[in-house]
C-alpha positions as CSV (number, residue, x, y, z in Angstrom):
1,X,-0.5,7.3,53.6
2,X,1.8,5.7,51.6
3,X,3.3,2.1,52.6
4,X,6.8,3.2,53.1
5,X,5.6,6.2,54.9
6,X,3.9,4.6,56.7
7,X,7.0,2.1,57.6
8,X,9.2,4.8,58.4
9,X,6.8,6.2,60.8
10,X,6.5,3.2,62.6
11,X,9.9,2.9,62.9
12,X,10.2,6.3,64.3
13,X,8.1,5.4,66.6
14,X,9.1,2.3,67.7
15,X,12.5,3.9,68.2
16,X,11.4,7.0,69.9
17,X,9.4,4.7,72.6
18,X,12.3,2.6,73.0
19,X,14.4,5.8,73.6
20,X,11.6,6.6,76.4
21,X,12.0,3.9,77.9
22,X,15.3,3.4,78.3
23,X,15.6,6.7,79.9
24,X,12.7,6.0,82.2
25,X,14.5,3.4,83.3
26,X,17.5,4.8,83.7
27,X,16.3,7.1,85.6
28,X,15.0,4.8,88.0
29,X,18.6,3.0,88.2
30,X,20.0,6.7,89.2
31,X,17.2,6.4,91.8
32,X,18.5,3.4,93.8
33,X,22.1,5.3,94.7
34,X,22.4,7.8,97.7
35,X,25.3,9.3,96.4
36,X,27.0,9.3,93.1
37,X,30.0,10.7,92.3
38,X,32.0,11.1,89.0
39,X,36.2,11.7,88.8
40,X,37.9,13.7,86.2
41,X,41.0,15.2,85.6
42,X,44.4,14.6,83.8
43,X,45.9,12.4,86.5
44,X,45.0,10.4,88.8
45,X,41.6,9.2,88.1
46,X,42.2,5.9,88.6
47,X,43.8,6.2,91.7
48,X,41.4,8.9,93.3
49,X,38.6,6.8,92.3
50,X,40.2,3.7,94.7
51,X,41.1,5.4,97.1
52,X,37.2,7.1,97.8
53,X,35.2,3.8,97.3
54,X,38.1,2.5,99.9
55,X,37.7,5.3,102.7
56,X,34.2,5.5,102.1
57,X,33.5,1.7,102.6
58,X,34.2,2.2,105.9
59,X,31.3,4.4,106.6
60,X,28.2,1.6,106.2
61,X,27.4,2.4,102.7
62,X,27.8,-0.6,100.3
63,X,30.1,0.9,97.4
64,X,30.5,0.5,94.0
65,X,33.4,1.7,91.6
66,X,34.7,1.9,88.2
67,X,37.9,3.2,86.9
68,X,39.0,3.4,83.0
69,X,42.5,3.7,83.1
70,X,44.8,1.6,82.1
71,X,43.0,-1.5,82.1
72,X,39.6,-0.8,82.8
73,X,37.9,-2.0,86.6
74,X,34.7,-3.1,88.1
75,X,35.6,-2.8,92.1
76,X,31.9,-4.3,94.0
77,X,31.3,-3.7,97.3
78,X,33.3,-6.4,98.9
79,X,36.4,-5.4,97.3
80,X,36.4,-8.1,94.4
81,X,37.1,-6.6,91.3
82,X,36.6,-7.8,87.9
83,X,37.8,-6.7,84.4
84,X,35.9,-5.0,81.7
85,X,36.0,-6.6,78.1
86,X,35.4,-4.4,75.6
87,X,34.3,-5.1,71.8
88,X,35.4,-2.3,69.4
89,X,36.3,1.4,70.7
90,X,35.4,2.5,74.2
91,X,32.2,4.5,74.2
92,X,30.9,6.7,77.3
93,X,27.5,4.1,76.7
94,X,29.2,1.7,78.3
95,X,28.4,3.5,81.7
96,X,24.7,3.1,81.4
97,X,25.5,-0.6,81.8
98,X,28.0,-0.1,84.5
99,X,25.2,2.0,86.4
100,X,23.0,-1.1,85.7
101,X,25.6,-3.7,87.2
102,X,26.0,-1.5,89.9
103,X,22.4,-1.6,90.8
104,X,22.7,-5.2,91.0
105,X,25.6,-5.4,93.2
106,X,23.2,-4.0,95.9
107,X,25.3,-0.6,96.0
108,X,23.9,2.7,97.4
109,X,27.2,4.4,96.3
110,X,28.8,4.3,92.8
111,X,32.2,5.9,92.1
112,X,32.8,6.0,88.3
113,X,35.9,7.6,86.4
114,X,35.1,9.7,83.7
115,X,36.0,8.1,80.3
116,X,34.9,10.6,78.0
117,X,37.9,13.3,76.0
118,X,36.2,15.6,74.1
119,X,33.9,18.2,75.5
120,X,30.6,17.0,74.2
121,X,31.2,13.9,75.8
122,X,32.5,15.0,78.8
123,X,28.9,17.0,79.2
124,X,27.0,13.8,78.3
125,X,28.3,11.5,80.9
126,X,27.7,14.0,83.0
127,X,24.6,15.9,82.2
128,X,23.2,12.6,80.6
129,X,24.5,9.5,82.1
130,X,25.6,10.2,85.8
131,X,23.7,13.4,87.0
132,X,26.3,13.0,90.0
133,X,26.3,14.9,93.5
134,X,29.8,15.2,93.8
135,X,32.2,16.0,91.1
136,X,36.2,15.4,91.6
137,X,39.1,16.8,89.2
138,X,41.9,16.0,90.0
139,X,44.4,18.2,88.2
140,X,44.4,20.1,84.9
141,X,47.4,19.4,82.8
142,X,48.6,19.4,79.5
143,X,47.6,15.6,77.6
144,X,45.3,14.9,74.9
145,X,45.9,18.3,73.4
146,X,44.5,17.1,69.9
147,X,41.5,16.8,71.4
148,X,41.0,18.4,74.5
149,X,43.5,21.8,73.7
150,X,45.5,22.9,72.3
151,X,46.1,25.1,75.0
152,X,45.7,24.2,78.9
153,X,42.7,26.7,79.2
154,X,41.2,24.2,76.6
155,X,42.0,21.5,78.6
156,X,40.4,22.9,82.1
157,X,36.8,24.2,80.0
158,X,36.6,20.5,78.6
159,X,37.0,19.2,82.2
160,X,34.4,21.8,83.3
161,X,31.8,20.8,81.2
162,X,31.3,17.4,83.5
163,X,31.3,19.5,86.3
164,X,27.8,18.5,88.4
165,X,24.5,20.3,88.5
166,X,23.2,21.3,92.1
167,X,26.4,19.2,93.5
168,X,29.8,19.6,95.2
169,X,32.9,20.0,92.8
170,X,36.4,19.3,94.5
171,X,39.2,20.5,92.5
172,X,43.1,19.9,93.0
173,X,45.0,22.8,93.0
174,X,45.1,24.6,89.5
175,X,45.4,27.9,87.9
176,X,41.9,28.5,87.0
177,X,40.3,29.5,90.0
178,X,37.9,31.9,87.7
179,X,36.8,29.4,85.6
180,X,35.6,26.9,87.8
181,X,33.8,29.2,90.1
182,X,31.9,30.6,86.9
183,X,30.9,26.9,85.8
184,X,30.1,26.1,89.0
185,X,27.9,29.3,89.9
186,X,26.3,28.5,86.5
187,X,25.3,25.2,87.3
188,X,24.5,26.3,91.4
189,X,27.3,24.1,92.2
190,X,29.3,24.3,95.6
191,X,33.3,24.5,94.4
192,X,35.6,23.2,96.8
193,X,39.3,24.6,95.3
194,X,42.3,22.6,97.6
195,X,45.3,24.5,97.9
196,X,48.7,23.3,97.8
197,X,49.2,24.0,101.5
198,X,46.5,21.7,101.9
199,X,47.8,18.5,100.1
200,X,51.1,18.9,102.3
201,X,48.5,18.1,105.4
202,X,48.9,14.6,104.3
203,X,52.3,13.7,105.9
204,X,55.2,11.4,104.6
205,X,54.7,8.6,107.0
206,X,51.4,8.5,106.0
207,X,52.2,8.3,101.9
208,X,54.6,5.7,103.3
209,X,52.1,3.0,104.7
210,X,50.7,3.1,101.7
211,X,52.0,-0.6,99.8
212,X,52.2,1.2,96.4
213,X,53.7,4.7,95.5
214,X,51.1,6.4,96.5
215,X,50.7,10.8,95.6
216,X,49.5,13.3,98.5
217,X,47.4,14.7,96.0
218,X,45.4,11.8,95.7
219,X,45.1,10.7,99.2
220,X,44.1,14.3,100.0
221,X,41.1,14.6,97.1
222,X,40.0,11.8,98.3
223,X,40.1,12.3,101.7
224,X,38.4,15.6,101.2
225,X,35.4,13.7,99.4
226,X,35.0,11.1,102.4
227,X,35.0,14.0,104.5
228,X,32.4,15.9,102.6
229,X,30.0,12.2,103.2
230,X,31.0,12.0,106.9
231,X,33.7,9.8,106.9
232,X,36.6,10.5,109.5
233,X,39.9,10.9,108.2
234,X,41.6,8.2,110.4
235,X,39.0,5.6,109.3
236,X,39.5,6.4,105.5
237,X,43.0,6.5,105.8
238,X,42.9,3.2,107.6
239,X,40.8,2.1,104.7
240,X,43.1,3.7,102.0
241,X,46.2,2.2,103.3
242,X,44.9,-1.7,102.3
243,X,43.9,-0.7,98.7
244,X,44.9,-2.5,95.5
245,X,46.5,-0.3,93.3
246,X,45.6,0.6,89.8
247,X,47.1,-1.6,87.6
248,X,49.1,1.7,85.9
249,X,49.6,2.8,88.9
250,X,53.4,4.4,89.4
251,X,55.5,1.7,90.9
252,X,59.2,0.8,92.2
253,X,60.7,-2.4,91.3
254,X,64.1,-3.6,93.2
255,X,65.6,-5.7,90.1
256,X,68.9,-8.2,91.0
257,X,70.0,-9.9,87.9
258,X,73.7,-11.3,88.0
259,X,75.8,-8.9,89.8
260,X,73.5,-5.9,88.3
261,X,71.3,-4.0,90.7
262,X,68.8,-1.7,89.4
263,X,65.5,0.4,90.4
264,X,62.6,0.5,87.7
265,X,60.7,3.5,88.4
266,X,57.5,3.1,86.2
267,X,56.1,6.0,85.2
268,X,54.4,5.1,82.0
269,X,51.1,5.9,83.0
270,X,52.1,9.2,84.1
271,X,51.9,10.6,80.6
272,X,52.1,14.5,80.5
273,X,55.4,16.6,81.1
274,X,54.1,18.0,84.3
275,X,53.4,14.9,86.1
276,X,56.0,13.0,84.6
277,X,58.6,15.7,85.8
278,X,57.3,15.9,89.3
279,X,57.8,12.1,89.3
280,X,61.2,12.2,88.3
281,X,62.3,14.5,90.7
282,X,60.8,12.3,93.6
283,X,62.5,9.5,92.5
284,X,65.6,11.5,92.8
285,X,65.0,12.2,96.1
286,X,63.7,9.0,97.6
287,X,67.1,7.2,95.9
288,X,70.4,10.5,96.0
289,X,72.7,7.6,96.3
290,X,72.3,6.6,93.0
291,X,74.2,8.3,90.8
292,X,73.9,6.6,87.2
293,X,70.6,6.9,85.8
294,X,68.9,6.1,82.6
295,X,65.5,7.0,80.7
296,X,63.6,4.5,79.0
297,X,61.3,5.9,77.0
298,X,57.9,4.2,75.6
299,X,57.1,5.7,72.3
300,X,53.7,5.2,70.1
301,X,53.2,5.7,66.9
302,X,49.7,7.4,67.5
303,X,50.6,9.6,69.7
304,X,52.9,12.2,68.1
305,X,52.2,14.8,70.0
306,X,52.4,13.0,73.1
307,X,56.1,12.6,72.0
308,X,56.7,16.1,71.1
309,X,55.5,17.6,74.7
310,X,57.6,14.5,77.0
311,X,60.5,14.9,74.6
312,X,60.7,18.5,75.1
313,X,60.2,18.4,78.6
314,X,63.1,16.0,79.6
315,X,65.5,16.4,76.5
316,X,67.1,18.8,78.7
317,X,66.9,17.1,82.5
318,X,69.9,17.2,84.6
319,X,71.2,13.6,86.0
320,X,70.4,11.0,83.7
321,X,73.5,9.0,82.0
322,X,71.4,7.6,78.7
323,X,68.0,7.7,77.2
324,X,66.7,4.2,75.6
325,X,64.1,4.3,72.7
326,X,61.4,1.7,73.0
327,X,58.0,1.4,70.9
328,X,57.1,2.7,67.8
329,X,58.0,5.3,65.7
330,X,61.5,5.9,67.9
331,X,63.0,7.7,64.8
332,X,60.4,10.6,65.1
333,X,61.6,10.3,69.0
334,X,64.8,10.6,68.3
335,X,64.8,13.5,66.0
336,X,62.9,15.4,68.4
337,X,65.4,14.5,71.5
338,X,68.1,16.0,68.7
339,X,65.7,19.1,68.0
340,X,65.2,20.0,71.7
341,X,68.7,18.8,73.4
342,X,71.7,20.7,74.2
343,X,73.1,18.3,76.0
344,X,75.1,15.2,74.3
345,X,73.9,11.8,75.9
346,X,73.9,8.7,74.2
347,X,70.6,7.7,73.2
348,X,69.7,4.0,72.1
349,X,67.2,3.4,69.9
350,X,65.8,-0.7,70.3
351,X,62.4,-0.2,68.6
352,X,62.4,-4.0,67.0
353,X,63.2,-5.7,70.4
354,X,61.1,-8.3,72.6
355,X,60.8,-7.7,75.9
356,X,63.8,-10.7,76.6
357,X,65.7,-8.9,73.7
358,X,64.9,-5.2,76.1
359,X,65.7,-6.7,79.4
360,X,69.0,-8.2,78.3
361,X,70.1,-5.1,76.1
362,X,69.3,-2.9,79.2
363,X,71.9,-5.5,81.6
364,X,74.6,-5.1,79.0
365,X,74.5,-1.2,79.1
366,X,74.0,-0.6,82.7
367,X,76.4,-0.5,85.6
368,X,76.5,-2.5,88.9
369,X,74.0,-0.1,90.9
370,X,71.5,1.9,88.6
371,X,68.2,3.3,88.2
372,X,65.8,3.2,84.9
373,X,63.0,5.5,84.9
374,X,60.1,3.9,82.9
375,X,58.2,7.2,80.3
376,X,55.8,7.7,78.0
377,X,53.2,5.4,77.5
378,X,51.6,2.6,79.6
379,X,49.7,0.8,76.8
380,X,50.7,-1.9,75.1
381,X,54.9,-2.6,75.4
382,X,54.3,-0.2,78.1
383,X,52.2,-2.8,80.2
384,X,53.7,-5.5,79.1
385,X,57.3,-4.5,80.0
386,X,56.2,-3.2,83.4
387,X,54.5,-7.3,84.1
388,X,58.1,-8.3,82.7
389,X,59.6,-6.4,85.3
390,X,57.8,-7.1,88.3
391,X,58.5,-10.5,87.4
392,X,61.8,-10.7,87.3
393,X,62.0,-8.0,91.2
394,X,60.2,-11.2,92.7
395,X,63.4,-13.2,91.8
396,X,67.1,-12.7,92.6
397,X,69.8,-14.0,89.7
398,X,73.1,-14.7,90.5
């Protein structure tokens, strides 16, 4: 044999028995957990995946949890939580090591969020990574089309395809009953469908205990799941009501700032047109009294077509006074609000602002009781403007 034959082979080898390895001893790290369970979906993930490593701490288990939304989340079993520092682009890899920590941690449950878009991946965290008993999706709506879609039946197969083998799958309500029940009798897979009916189970006082704005949605998936590992509601409720929310999580910020009062709604994070509108019309109804109301819209440069769908969706919302550009690429924004609107409100475009130059552009327009309702994006200005914000609710200016 030839020398570098002879090299390449060995190489081969060597990589091949390294590959072996490393799934042998993965597969011994799956081993060490009683249950493991993977959340999906549009919305929500970060949120649903709290909310069941908090109810089902209650039940003895020592549990582990990891979300990937906006900023990515170690939770260990005694609640501490510690942030994950990436070098170069995410990659669904990095859950082999998660799996690994959580070993270490002593945990006999692990709750991960799926962090994978695109199909292939989506079946490799799954079928390769997690092997998880029970599978959550949380909703199936209309984000990440240019990879996931383009159409929302895209959307739900992609979801689908980390749907567990020989497990439990809890869905949120959807329409696409067919399709999951023929995914999961392909894989032998119990579906558990919620209805609608079912989510308003979870009442209003309860969502209101809650120290964050919390969805019924959420609360009930997750209740669901804690029920499914023995967990009574009350005691996972009771569990749910002290959890730290999500950093992206939708929040309400009282903001007093010299004889200007004003609510920031922030529902950044809430980045498709279906979740985004349901949002908007709760804040509506939690705050009727307030009668002038603006839209502050986070625009990225990367995400076109994330500014096509919102753009279309709320170009044409009754009950807002203004609509205020932020980000990148606001002229692309602004052409499409002009595209899509019939209506003739002023729209303010402060793409080359700091977040001082923002907050004291947004007092100069606004009246002496308003409310701003935070859209588009959570990353980057997004985040940052949100921290801004919540600084400046813990203070009163006069």
């Amino acid at each position: 044999m030839k020398p570098n034959a002879t090299l390449f082979f060995l190489i081969i080898l060597v990589l091949v028995i390294y590959y072996t390895i490393e799934v042998i001893l993965h597969n011994l790290t799956l081993k060490k957990f009683k249950y493991r369970i993977h959340v999906n979906g549009t919305r929500g993930k970060s949120s649903v995946t709290r909310l069941i490593r908090a109810g089902l701490s209650v039940s003895g288990h020592s549990v582990f949890a990891k979300t990937t939304g906006t900023l990515a989340r170690m939770i260990f079993p005694d609640g501490s939580e510690k942030s994950i520092s990436r070098f170069g682009k995410p990659s669904i890899l990095e859950q082999i090591k998660i799996l690994k920590k959580a070993k270490s941690s002593g945990a006999d449950i692990v709750v991960l969020e799926c962090m994978a878009l695109e199909p292939r991946y989506q079946w490799a965290s799954e079928g390769q990574i997690l092997h998880s008993d029970i599978g959550v999706i949380t909703n199936i709506r209309e984000d990440h089309l240019e990879i996931m879609g383009p159409k929302l039946i895209d959307v739900a197969k992609t979801l689908l395809s980390a749907s567990p083998i020989n497990g439990t799958l809890v869905v949120g309500p959807n329409d696409f009953e067919k399709e999951v029940l023929d995914v999961c009798l392909d894989r032998n897979t119990k579906a558990i469908i919620l209805s609608k009916e079912e989510i308003e189970s979870v009442t209003d006082e309860e969502i209101q205990r809650f120290p964050y704005w919390e969805h019924k949605e959420n609360v009930y998936l997750a209740l669901k799941v804690c029920e499914l590992l023995g967990v009574e509601r009350n005691d996972a409720l009771n569990a749910m009501w002290k959890v730290n929310p999500d950093p992206g999580a939708l929040s309400v910020l009282p903001i007093h700032f010299f004889g200007k009062e004003f609510i920031y709604a922030n529902a950044m994070a809430a980045n498709d047109p279906s979740s985004t509108k349901l949002i908007w019309n709760s804040i509506l109804q939690r705050y009727p009294d307030i009668k002038k109301r603006f839209i502050l819209f986070h625009t990225r440069e990367d995400r076109p077509e994330r500014t096509i769908q919102l753009t279309k969706e709320f170009a044409n919302w009754e009950g807002y006074d203004a609509i205020i550009l932020i980000g990148s690429s606001t002229s692309f924004a602004f052409q499409c609000l002009k595209s899509y609107s019939n209506t003739d409100v002023p729209i303010y475009v402060w793409e080359h602002l700091s977040l001082d130059g923002i907050f004291e552009s947004l007092i100069s327009i606004l009246p002496k009781q308003s409310l701003v309702f935070g859209m588009g994006n959570i990353v980057g200005l997004g985040m940052n403007l949100s921290l801004y914000f919540k600084n400046r609710s813990e203070q009163t200016y006069e």
